[in-house]
C-alpha positions as a Python dict, from the first residue, in 0.01 Angstrom:
ca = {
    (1, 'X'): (0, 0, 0),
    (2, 'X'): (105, 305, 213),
    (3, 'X'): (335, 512, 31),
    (4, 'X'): (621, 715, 149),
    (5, 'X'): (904, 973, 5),
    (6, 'X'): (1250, 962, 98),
    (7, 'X'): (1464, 1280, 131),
    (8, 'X'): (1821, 1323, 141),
    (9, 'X'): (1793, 948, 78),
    (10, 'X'): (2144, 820, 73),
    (11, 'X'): (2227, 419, -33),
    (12, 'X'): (1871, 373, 142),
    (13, 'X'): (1895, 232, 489),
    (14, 'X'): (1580, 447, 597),
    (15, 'X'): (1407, 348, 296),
    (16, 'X'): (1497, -24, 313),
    (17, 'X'): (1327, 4, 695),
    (18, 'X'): (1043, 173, 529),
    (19, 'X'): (1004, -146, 308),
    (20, 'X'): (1035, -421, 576),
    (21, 'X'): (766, -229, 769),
    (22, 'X'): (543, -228, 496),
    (23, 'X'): (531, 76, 296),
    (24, 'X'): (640, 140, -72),
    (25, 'X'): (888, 380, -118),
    (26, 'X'): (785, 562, -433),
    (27, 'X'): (1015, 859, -477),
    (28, 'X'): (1393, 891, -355),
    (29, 'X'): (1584, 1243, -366),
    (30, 'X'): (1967, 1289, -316),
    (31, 'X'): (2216, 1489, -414),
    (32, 'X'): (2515, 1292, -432),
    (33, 'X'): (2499, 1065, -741),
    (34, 'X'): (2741, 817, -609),
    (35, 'X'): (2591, 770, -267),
    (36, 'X'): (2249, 741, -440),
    (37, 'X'): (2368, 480, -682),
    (38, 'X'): (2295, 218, -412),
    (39, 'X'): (1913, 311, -413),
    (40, 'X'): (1895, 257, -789),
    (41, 'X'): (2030, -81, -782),
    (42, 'X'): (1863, -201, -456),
    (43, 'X'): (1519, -52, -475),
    (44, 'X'): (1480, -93, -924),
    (45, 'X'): (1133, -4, -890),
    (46, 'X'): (1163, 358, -672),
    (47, 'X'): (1210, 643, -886),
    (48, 'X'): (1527, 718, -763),
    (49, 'X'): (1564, 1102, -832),
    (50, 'X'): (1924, 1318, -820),
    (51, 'X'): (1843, 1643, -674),
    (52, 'X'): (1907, 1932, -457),
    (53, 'X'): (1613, 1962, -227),
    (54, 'X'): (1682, 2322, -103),
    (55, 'X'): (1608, 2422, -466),
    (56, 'X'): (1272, 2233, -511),
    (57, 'X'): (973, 2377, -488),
    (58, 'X'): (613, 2310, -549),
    (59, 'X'): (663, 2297, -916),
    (60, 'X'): (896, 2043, -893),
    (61, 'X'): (721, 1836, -681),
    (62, 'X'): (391, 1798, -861),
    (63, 'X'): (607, 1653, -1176),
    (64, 'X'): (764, 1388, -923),
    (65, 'X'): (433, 1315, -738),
    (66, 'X'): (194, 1310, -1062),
    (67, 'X'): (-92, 1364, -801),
    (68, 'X'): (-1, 1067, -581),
    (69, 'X'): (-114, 1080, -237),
    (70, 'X'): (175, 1019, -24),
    (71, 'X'): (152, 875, 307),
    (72, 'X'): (455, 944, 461),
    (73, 'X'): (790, 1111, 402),
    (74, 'X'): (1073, 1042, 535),
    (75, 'X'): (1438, 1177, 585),
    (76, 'X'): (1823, 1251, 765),
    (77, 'X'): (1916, 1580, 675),
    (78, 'X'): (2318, 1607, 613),
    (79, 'X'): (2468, 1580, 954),
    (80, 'X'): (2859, 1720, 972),
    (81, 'X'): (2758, 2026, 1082),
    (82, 'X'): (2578, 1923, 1397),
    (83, 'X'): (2834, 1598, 1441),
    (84, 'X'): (3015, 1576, 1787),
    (85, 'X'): (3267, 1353, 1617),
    (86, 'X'): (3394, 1656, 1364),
    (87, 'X'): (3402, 1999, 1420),
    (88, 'X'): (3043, 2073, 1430),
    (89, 'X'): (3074, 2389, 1221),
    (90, 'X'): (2804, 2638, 1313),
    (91, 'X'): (2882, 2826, 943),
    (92, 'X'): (2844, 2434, 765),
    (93, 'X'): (2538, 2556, 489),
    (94, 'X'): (2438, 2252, 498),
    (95, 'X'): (2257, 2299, 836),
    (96, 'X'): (2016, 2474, 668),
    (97, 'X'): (1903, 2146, 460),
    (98, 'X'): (1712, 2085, 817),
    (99, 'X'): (1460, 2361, 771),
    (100, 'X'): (1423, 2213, 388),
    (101, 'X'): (1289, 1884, 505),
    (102, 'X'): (1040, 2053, 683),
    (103, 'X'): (966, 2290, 401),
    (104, 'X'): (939, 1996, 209),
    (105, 'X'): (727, 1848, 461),
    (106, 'X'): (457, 2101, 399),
    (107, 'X'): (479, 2072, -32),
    (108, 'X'): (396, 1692, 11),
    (109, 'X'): (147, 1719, 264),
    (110, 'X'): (156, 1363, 394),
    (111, 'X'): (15, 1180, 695),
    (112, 'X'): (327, 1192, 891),
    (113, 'X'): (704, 1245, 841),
    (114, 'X'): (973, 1103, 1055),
    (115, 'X'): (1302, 1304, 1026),
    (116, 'X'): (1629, 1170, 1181),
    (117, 'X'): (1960, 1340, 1277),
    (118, 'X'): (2272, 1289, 1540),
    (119, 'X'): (2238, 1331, 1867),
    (120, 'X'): (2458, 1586, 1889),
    (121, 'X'): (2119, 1801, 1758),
    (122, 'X'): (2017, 1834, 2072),
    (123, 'X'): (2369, 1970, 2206),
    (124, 'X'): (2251, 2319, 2322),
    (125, 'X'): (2462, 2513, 2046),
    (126, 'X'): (2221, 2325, 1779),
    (127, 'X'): (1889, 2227, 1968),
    (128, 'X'): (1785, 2640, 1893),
    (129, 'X'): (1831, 2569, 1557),
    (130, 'X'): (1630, 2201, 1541),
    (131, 'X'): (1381, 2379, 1749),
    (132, 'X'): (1333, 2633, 1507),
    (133, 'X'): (1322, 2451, 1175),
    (134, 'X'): (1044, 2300, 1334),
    (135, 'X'): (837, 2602, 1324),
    (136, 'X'): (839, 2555, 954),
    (137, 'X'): (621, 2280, 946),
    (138, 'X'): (211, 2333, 921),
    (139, 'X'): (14, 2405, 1197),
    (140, 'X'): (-211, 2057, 1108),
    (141, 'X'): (84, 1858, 1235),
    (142, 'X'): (119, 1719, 1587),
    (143, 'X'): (524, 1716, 1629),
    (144, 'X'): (625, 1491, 1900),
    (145, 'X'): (937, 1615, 2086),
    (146, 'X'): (1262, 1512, 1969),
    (147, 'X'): (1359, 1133, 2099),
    (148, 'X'): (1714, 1011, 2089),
    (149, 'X'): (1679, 592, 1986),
    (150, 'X'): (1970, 360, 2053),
    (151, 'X'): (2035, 101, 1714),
    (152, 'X'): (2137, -144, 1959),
    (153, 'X'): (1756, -155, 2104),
    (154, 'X'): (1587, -221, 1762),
    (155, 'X'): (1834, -537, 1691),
    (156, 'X'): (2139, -372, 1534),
    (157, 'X'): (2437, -481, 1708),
    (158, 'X'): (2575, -109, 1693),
    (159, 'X'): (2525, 133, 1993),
    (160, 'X'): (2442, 432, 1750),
    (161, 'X'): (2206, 666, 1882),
    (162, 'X'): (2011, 908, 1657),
    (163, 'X'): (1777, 1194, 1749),
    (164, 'X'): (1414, 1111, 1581),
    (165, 'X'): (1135, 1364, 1544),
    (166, 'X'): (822, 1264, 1449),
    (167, 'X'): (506, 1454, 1334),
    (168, 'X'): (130, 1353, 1252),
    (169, 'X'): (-193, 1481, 1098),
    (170, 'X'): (-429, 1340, 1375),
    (171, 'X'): (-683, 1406, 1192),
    (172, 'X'): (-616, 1133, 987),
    (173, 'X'): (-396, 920, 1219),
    (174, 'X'): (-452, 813, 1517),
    (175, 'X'): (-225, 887, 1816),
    (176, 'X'): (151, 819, 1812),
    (177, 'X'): (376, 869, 2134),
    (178, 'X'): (698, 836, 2188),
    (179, 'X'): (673, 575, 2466),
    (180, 'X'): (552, 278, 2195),
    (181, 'X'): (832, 445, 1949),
    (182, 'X'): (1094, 348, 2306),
    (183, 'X'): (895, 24, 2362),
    (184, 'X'): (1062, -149, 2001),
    (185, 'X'): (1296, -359, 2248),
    (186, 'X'): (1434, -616, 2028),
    (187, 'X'): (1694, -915, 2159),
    (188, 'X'): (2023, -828, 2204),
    (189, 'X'): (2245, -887, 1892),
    (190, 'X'): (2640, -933, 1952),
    (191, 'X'): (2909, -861, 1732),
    (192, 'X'): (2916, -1222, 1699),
    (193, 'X'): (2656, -1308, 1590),
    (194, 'X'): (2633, -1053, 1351),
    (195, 'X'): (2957, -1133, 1163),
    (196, 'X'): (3119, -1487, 1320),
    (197, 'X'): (2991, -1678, 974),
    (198, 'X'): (3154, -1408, 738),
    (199, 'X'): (3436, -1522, 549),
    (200, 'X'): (3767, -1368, 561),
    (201, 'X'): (3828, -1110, 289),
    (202, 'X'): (3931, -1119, -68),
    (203, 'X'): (4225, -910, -243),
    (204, 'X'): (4079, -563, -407),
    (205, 'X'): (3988, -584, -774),
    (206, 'X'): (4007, -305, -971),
    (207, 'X'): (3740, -457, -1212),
    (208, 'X'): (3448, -253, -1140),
    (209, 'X'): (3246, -510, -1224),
    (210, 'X'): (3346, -675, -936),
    (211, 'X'): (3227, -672, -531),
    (212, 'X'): (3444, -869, -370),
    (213, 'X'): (3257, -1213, -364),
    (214, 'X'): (3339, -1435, -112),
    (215, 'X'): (3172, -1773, 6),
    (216, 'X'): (3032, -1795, 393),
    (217, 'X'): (3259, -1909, 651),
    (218, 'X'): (3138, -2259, 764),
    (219, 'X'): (3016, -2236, 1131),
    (220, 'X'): (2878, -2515, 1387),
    (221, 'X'): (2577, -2314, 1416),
    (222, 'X'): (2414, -1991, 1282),
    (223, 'X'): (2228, -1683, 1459),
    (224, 'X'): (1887, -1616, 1419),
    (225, 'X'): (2072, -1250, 1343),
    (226, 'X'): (2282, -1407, 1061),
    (227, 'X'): (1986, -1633, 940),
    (228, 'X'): (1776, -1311, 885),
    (229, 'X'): (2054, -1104, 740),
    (230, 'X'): (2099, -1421, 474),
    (231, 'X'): (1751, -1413, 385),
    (232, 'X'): (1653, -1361, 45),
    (233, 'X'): (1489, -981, -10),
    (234, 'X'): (1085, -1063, -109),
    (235, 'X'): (881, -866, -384),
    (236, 'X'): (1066, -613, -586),
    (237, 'X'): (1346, -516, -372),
    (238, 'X'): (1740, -631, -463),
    (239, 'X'): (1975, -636, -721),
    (240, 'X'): (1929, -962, -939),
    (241, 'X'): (2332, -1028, -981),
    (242, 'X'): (2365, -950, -596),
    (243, 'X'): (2075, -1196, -522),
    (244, 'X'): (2177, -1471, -805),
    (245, 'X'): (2478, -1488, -643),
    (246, 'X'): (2361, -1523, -282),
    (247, 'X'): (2103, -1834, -382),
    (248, 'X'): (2473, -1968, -468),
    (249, 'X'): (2621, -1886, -105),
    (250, 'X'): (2849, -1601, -215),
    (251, 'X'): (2794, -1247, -66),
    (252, 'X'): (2948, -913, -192),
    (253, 'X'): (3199, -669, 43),
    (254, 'X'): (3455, -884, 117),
    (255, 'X'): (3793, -710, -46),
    (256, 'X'): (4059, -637, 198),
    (257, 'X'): (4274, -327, 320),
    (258, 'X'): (4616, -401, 291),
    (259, 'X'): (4819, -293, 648),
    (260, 'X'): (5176, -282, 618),
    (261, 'X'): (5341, -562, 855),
    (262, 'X'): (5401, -357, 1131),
    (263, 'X'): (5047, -212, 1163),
    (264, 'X'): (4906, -543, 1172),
    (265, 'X'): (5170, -655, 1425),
    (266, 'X'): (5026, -366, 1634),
    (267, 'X'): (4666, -378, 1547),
    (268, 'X'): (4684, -785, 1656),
    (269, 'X'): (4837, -651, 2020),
    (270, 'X'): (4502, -486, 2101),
    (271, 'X'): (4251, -601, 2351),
    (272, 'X'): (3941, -651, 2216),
    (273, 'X'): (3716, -346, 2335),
    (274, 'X'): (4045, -101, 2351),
    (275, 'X'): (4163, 148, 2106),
    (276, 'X'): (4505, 167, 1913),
    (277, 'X'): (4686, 434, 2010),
    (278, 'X'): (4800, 519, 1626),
    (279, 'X'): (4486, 477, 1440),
    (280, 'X'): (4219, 567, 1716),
    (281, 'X'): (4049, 218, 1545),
    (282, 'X'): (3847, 28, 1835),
    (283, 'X'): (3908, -333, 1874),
    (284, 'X'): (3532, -507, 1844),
    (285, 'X'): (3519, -771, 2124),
    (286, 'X'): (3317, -1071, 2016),
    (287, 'X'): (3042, -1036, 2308),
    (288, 'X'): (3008, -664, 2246),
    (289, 'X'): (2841, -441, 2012),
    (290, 'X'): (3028, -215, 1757),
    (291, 'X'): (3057, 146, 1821),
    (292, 'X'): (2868, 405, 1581),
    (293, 'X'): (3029, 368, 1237),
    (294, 'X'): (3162, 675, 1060),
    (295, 'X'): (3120, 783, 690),
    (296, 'X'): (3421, 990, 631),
    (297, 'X'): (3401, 1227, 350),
    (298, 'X'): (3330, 1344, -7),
    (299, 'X'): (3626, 1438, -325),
    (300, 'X'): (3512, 1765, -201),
    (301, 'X'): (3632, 1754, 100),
    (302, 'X'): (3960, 1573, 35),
    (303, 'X'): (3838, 1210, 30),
    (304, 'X'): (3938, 1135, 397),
    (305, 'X'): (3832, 757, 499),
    (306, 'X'): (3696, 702, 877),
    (307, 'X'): (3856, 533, 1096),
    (308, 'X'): (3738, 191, 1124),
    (309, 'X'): (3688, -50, 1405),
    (310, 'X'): (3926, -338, 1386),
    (311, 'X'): (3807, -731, 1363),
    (312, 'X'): (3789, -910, 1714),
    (313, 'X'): (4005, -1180, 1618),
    (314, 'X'): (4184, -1086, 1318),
    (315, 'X'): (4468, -794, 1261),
    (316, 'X'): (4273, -598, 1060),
    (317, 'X'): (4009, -337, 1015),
    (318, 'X'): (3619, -465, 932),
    (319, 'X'): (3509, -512, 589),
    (320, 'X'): (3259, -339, 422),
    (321, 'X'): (3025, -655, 458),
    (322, 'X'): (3118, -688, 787),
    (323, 'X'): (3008, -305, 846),
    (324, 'X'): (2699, -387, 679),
    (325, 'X'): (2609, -664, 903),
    (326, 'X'): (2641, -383, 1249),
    (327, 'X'): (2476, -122, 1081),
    (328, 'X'): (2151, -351, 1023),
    (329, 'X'): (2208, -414, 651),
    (330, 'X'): (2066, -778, 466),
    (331, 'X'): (2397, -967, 295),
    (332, 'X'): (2152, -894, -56),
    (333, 'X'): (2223, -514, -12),
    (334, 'X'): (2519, -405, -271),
    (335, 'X'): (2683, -142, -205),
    (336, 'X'): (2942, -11, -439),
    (337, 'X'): (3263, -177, -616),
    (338, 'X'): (3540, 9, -399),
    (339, 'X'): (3555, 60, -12),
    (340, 'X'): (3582, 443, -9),
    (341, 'X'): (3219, 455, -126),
    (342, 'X'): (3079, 199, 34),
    (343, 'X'): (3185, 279, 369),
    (344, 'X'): (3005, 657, 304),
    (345, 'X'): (2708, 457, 239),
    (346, 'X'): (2698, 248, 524),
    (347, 'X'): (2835, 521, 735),
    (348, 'X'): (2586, 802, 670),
    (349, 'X'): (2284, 545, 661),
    (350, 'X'): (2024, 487, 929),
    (351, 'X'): (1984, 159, 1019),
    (352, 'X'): (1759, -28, 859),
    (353, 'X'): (1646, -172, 1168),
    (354, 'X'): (1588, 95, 1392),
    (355, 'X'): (1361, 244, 1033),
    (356, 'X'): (1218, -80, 1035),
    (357, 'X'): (1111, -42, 1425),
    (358, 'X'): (989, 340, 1413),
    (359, 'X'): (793, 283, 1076),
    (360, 'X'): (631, -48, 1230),
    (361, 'X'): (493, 172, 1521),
    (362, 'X'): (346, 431, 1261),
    (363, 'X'): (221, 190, 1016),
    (364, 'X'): (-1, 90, 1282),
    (365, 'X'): (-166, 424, 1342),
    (366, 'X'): (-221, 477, 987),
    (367, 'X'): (-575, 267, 1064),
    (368, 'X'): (-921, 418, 1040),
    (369, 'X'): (-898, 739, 1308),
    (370, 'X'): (-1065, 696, 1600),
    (371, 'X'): (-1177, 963, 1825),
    (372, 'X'): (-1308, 954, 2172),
    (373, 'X'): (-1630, 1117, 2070),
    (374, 'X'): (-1675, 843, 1810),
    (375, 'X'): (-1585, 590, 2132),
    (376, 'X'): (-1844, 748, 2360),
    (377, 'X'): (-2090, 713, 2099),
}
């Protein structure tokens, strides 16, 4: 099986795309424990590795790799500092993690490497700075020019766009273009049917132990969106409590936020598909798709939650299953005991679908190279 490596991996929506398009995701780097924990307990056989990738180097690498031959890697690069939605700091030091995945890039030497970011990337104050990290990368490697990929194309009911660049060794691939990366044009999913047959939620626990279990709401029917999010994961992918108790029906993200009276008063005067004024939370509308999700921050940075969209029908914000369910997530993907953390996750994760779409497209060129000398022949 194809392997791949994923940087600056996060809770692992890239690398759970990686894995429903058919690779094996043998090596995971991240910085941030907490964030990471996710990987460990959703992907038990990746060696899930806590790191700080502008300080590896060869060295370091050949003790992870223990000469594999890696296929692909894979990777979002930290991406407050290029973010339209905060303050886009120009001084933010961890813009310079972008030129590390391409230095990286060149240590692993695979195939290919697919490297996603916002779209604000491509905003002209950062595009110099994309455009140059680039340069890093070896001269072997056929870079495709940055693409910007809507979520809500791939079958994510989310309209979150993310800038993708993607580079290949055609000597050993065969072509890639960024027209059959665009052509993944998947049926439109609504906010619906992503989250209609998810139950309401659950007081918090403070029991870490506990994930907020809740039983399915019972609908007249089910969407093929909500059938496949169901599904049970197959080979060696999940979290056995997660998936014992989803073979029983019950699914994990369901505590609530409490909202003092008044808030939900006002948060249940909304109009689906307009703001509140207060909160700047979004009302979802039931035939819509959910705007891009946000991750909030760190401890270091003062803990602050994101605002979060509020439930079409209900006087309250989304829970974190429910957030799982627009981002792309399966209902067997755990997440983390309390809300803060799992909202990070989901928040700073690609979706697993669009992943799922890009690395389908590249899987396929991964095939015995042919070149048109070979076809004139």
């Amino acid at each position: 099986m194809a392997k791949i490596v994923d940087l600056f991996c996060g809770c692992g929506g890239f690398g759970l795309g990686a894995k429903l398009a058919g690779f094996d995701v043998t090596i995971a780097v991240d910085i941030e424990k907490t964030l990471q924990s996710a990987y460990a307990r959703n992907f038990p056989n990746t060696k899930v590795t806590n790191g700080d990738l502008s300080k590896m180097g060869a060295k370091e690498w050949a003790a992870l790799l223990e000469d594999q031959q890696i296929d692909g890697v894979i990777g979002g690069p930290p991406c407050q500092g290029y973010s339209r939605m905060g303050k886009g700091d120009v001084n933010d030091p961890r813009r310079s993690l972008l030129r590390h995945f391409f230095r990286t890039v060149n240590i692993i030497s695979p195939k290919f490497f697919v490297m996603e970011n916002v779209e604000g990337l491509l905003d002209e104050k950062n595009s110099n700075e994309l455009f140059d990290a680039i340069k890093v990368v070896d001269k072997k490697y056929h870079v495709l020019p940055p693409v910007v990929v809507d979520a809500s194309k791939f079958g994510a009911p989310t309209k979150r766009k993310r800038v993708v660049v993607v580079g290949y060794d055609p000597l050993v691939m065969n072509a890639i273009s960024i027209a059959e990366i665009l052509s993944v044009n998947k049926t439109a999913v609504t906010v619906k049917d992503a989250i209609e047959d998810i139950s309401e939620p659950v007081p918090q626990q403070k029991d870490a132990t506990q994930y907020g279990w809740t039983k399915y709401r019972t609908t007249k029917t089910l969407s093929q969106y909500a059938l496949k999010m169901r599904t049970l994961p197959s080979g060696n992918l999940g979290w056995p409590i997660a998936i014992d108790y989803l073979k029983r029906g019950l699914v994990s993200g369901n505590f609530d936020t409490k909202h003092h009276p008044k808030v939900s008063a006002r948060y249940g005067s909304i109009v689906p598909g307009e703001t509140d004024p207060v909160s700047r939370s979004k009302r979802l509308s039931w035939d819509g798709v959910c705007p891009t999700l946000r991750a909030g921050t760190g401890a270091d940075k003062g803990s602050h939650q994101a605002v979060r969209p509020l439930h079409p029908s209900m006087p309250r914000v989304i829970t974190v299953r429910e957030a799982a369910r627009l981002q792309g997530f399966p209902d067997w993907f755990a997440f983390h005991n309390t809300k803060w953390h799992s909202f990070r996750m989901i928040g700073n994760s690609v979706s697993p679908l669009v992943s799922e779409g890009v690395l389908s497209v590249i899987k396929a060129k991964l095939a015995p190279v042919i070149h048109a000398n070979m076809i004139a022949a």
